[in-house]
C-alpha positions in Angstrom: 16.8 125.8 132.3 12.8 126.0 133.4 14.0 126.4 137.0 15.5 129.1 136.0 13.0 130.6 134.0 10.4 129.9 136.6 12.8 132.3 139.0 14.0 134.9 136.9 9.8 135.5 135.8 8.8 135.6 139.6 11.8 138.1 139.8 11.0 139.9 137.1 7.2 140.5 138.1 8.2 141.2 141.4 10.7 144.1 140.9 10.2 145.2 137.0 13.4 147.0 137.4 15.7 143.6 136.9 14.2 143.6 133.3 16.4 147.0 132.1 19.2 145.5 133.9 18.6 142.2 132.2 17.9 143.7 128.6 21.6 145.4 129.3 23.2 141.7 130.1 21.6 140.1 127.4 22.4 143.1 124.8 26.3 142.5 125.6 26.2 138.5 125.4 23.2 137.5 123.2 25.0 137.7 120.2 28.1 135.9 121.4 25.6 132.9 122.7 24.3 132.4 119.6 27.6 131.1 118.2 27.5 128.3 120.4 23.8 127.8 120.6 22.7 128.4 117.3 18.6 126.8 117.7 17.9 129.0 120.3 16.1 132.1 119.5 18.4 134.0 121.5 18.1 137.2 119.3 14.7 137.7 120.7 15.4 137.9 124.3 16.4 141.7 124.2 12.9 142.3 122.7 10.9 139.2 125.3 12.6 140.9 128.3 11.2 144.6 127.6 7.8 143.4 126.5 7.7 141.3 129.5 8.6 144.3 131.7 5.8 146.2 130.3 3.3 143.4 131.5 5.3 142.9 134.8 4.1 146.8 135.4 0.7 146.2 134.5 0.3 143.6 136.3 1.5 144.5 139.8 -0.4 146.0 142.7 1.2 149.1 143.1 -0.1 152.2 141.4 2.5 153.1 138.5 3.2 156.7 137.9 3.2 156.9 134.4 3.7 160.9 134.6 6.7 159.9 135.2 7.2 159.3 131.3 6.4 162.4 130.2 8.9 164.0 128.2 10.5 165.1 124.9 12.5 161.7 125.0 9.3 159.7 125.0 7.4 161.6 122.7 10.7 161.5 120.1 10.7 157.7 120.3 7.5 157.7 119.7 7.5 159.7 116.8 10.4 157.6 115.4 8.6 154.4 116.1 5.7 155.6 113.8 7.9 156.4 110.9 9.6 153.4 111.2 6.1 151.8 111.0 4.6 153.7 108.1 7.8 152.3 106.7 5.8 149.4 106.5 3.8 150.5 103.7 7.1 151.8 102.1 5.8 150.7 98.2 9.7 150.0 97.6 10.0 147.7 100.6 10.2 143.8 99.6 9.4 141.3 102.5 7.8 141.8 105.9 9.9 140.0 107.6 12.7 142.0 106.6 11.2 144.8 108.2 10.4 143.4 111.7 13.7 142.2 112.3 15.4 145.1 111.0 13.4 147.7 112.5 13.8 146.4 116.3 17.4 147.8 116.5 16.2 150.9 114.3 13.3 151.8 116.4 11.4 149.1 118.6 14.2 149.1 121.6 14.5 153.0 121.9 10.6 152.9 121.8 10.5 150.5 124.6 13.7 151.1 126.8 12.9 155.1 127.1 10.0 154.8 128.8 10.8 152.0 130.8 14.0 153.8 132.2 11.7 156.8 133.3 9.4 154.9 135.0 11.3 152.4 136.8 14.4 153.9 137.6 14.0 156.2 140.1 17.3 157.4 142.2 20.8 157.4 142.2 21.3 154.0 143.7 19.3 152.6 140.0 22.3 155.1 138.2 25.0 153.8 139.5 23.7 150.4 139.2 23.6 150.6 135.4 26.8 152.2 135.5 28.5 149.5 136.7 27.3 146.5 135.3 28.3 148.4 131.8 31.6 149.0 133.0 31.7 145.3 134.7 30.4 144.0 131.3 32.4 145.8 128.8 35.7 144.3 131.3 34.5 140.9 130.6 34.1 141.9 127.1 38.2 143.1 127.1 39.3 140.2 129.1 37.8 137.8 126.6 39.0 139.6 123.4 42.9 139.5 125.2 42.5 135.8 125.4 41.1 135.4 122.0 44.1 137.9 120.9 46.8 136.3 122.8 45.5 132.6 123.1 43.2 132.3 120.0 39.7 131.8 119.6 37.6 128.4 120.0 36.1 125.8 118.2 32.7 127.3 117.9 34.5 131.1 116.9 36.3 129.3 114.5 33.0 127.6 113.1 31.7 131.1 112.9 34.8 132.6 111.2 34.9 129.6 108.5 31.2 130.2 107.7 32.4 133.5 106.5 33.3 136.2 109.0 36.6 135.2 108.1 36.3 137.8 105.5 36.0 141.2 107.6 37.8 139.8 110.9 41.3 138.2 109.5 43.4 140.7 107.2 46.9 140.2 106.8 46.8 137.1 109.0 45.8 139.6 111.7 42.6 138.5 114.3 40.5 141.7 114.6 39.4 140.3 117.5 35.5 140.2 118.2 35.1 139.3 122.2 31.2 138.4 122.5 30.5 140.7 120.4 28.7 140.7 116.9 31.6 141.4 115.4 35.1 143.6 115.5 33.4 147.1 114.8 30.9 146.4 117.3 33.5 145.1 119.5 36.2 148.3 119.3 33.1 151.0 119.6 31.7 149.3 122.5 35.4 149.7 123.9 35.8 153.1 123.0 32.7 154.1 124.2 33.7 152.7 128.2 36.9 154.0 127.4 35.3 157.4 127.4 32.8 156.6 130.5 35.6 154.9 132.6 37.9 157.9 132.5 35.1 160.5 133.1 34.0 158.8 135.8 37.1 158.2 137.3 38.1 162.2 137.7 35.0 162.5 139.8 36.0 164.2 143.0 35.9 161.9 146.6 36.3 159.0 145.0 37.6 155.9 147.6 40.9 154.5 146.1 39.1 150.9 145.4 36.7 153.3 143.2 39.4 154.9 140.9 41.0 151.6 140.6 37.5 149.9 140.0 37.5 153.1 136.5 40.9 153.1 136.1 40.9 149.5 135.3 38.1 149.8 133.2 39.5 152.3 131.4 42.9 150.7 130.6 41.1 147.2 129.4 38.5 149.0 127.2 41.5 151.5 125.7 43.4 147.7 125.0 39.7 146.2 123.7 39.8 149.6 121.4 42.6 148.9 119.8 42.9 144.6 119.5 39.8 144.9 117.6 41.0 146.8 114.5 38.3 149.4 114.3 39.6 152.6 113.1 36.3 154.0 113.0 36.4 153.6 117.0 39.0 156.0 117.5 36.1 159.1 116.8 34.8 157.8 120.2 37.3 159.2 122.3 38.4 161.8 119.7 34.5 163.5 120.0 33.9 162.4 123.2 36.7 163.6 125.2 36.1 167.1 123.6 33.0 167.2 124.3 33.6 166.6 128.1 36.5 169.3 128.3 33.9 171.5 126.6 30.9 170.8 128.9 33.7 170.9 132.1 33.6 174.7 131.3 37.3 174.7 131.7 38.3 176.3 128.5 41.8 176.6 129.0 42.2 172.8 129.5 39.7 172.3 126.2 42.1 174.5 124.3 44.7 171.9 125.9 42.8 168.9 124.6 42.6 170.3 121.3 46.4 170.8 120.7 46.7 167.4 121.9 44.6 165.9 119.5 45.9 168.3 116.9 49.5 166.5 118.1 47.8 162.7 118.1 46.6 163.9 114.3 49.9 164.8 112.8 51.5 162.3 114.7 49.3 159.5 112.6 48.8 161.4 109.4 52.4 162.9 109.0 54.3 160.6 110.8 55.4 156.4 110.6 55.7 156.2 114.5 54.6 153.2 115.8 53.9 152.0 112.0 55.5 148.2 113.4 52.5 147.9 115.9 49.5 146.2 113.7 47.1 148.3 115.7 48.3 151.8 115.6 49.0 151.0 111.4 45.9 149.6 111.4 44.7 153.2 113.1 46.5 155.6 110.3 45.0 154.0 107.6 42.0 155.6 108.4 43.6 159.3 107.7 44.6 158.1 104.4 42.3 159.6 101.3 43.2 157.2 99.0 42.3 154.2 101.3 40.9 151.3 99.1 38.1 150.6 101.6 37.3 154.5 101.8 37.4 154.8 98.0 34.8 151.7 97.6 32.6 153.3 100.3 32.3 156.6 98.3 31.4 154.9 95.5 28.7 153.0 96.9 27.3 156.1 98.2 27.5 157.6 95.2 25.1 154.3 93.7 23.1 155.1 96.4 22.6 158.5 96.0 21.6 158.0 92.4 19.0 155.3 93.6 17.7 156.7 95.8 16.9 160.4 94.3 13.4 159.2 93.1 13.0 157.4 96.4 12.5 160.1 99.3 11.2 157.4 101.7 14.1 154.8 100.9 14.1 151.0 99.8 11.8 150.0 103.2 13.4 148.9 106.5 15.2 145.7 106.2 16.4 146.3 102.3 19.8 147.0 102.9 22.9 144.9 104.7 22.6 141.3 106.1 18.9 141.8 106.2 18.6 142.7 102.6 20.8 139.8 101.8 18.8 136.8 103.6 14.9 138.2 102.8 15.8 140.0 98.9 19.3 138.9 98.2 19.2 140.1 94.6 18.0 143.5 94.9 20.2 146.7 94.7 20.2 147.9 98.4 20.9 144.2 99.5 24.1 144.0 97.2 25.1 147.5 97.6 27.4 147.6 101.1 26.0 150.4 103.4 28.8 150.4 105.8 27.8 153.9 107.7 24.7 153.2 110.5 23.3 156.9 109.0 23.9 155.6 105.1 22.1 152.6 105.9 18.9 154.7 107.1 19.5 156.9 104.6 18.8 153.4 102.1 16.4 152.0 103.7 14.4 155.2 105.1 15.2 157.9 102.4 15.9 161.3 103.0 13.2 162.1 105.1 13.6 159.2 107.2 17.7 160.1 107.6 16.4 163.7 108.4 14.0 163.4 110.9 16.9 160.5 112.9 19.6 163.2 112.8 16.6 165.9 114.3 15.6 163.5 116.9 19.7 162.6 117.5 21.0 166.1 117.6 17.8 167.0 120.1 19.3 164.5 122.3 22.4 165.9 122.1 22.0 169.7 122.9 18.7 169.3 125.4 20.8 166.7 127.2 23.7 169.8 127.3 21.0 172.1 128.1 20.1 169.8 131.2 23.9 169.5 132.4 25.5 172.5 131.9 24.0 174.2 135.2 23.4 171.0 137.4 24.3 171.9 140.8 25.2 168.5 142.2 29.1 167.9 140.8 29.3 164.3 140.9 26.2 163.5 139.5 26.8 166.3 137.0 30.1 164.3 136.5 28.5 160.9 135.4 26.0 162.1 133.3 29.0 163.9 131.2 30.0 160.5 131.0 27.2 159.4 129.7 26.7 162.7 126.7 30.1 162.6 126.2 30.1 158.9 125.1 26.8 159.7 123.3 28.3 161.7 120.8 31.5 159.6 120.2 29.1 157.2 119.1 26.9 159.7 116.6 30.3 160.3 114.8 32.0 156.5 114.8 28.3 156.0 113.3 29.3 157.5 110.2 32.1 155.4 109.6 30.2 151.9 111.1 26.4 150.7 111.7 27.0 151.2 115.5 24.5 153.1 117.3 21.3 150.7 116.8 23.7 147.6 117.3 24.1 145.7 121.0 24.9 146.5 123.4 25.4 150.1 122.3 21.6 151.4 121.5 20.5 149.7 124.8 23.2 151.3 126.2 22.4 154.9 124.9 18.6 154.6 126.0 19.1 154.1 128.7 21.7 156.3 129.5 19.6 159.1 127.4 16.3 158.6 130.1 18.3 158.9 133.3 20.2 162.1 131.5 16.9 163.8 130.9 15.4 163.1 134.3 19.2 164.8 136.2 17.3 167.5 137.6 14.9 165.1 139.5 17.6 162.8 140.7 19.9 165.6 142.2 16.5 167.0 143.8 16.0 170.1 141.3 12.5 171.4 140.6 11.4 168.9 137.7 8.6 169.8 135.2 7.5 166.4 134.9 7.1 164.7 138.3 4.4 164.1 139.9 2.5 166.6 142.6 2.4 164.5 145.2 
């Protein structure tokens, strides 16, 4: 491998840029390496590969225009990266280690990846780039989880399901299949978030046939990924998503459309037993059921939470709750109280003021990033950035059901996709606040 190494640093130091593009590869397979090459300290790679960018800039010749930085974005990540630190002094908080593992998906990677994106990715040639090894990616992703779905998984998957994912990824004798993934709700909102990027993209207008085919494609393997994985919490990504695009398209007739077709997919799965023979789609309806077990137990752990954490505004300390919690302080309450929800688990670990000031920062993205795209002249470019806030929140409300938005590859995926978004106006040749005079 030093060969390697050796090529991909002189790379790396040469054009800074391959080191988003490589953070993005390694945030879709890093975790599926790991289960056959369990010594390495593959985890670490996401974080080695930023850091190293960082120096690769410093280090070069050519004069860096860090102006090129400045923005809300930044200064948000910035401002979340701090709280997450003070977090460190969090008097509830029980190991340190806990806390720098945990807070690298939290915070560390939005903190690095914003500011990275601004200044390194310049043009449209660098957008289109990302969008399509996500789209390549996430098809490699699909084409895996079909085999594991329709061939089985292998030894080493196996090894990994006997050591105890067994648990959450086998129910009734039913695979929810995981791909490469970290596991099945990763997996399915991962899907569901190309699902909703693949089908934007493909309704933009001059598109060459081998392009539509290229989304279309995308689109039908991620919609089959979706749904072999057994993640009910994925369907919100689509659900939200595709709203929000027919909102932000501005053609209200066809969003009024969209709405009595989901109002139809609704009472079709809450009212209705069609389809209830396909594992996937009854899979789907039981999240519309009320008196689901796993939605009752859920409830009541957030009612133990809430009750825990009313003397604790700042939370339990990064790292407290989930797997974290259960390798550094296995026997505390937050470590044997399931979190479930990516926004209950901050609200564990980082308290009501740290759960307040996430959704602030999140819901800034959201409507600035609207603010930026509801006017933007060039069509096409308006078209793919849609893509990109339209999948954006999908993921904010499948967050709330599973601990996907800081998990791989979708944070990576999202800060990315969040820098280009706020620099549109630059990249379709708009006036731009922040650029440089020059």
């Amino acid at each position: 491998m030093l060969p390697f190494l050796l090529f991909f640093l002189y790379q790396l130091f040469t054009h800074p840029k391959l080191g988003i593009y490589s953070t993005i590869f390694m945030a879709f397979v890093a975790n599926g390496i790991t289960r056959y090459v369990s010594d390495a300290p593959i985890g670490l790679a996401v974080d080695g590969i930023l850091v190293l960018s960082f120096i690769a800039i410093f280090v070069r010749k050519q004069k860096v225009e860090w102006s090129e930085a400045k923005s809300g974005l930044t200064m948000a990540s910035v401002i979340w990266m701090l709280y997450n630190f003070l977090e460190l002094f969090n008097p509830e908080a029980r190991s340190f280690e806990a806390w720098f593992y945990a807070m690298r998906g939290v915070s560390l990677y939005m903190f690095l990846a914003v500011p990275l994106t601004f200044i390194l990715l310049k043009d449209r040639k660098d957008l289109d780039l990302y969008l399509n090894i996500w789209l390549i990616l996430s098809m490699l992703g699909s084409l895996n989880g079909l085999k594991q779905n329709l061939i089985g998984v292998d030894s080493f998957e196996q090894a990994w399901l006997d050591a105890g994912a067994a648990k959450q990824h086998i129910l009734f004798g039913k695979l929810r299949v995981f791909s490469f993934y970290s596991d099945a709700g990763q997996f399915g909102a991962s899907q569901a978030h190309t699902l909703v990027l693949a089908v934007i993209l493909a309704l933009q207008s001059g598109l060459s046939l081998k392009r539509k085919a290229f989304y279309y494609t995308a689109a039908v393997l991620s919609l089959i990924g979706m749904f072999i994985s057994g993640t009910r919490g994925a369907m919100a990504v689509p659900a939200i998503g595709f709203m929000t695009y027919l909102f932000m398209s501005k053609n209200f007739r066809v969003f009024g459309g969209g709405i009595l077709l989901g109002g139809l997919i609704f009472y079709l799965l809450k009212f209705t037993f069609i389809g209830q023979n396909v594992y996937a789609i009854n899979r789907m309806r039981t999240a519309l059921d009320p008196n689901d077990a796993s939605l009752l137990v859920r409830l009541e752990n957030q009612k133990k939470l809430a009750s825990y954490l009313a003397s604790r505004p700042i939370g339990g300390g990064v790292g407290s709750a989930g797997n974290w919690g259960l390798r550094f302080s296995p026997n505390s309450f937050l470590a044997q109280t399931p979190t479930d929800s990516w926004f209950v688990r901050i609200w564990a670990e980082e308290g009501v003021v740290g759960l307040t000031l996430h959704l602030i920062i999140l819901f800034y993205i959201a409507i600035k990033g609207g603010m930026i795209l509801w006017n933007l002249p060039d069509k096409n470019l308006r078209q793919q950035f849609l893509a990109i806030h339209a999948g954006t929140l999908g993921i904010y409300m499948a967050s709330y059901g599973n601990g996907i938005l800081g998990q791989m590859p979708t944070g990576i995926l999202l800060y990315v996709g969040w820098a280009l978004m706020f620099k549109a106006k630059k990249l379709c040749g708009m006036n731009y606040p922040f650029a440089s005079k020059k």
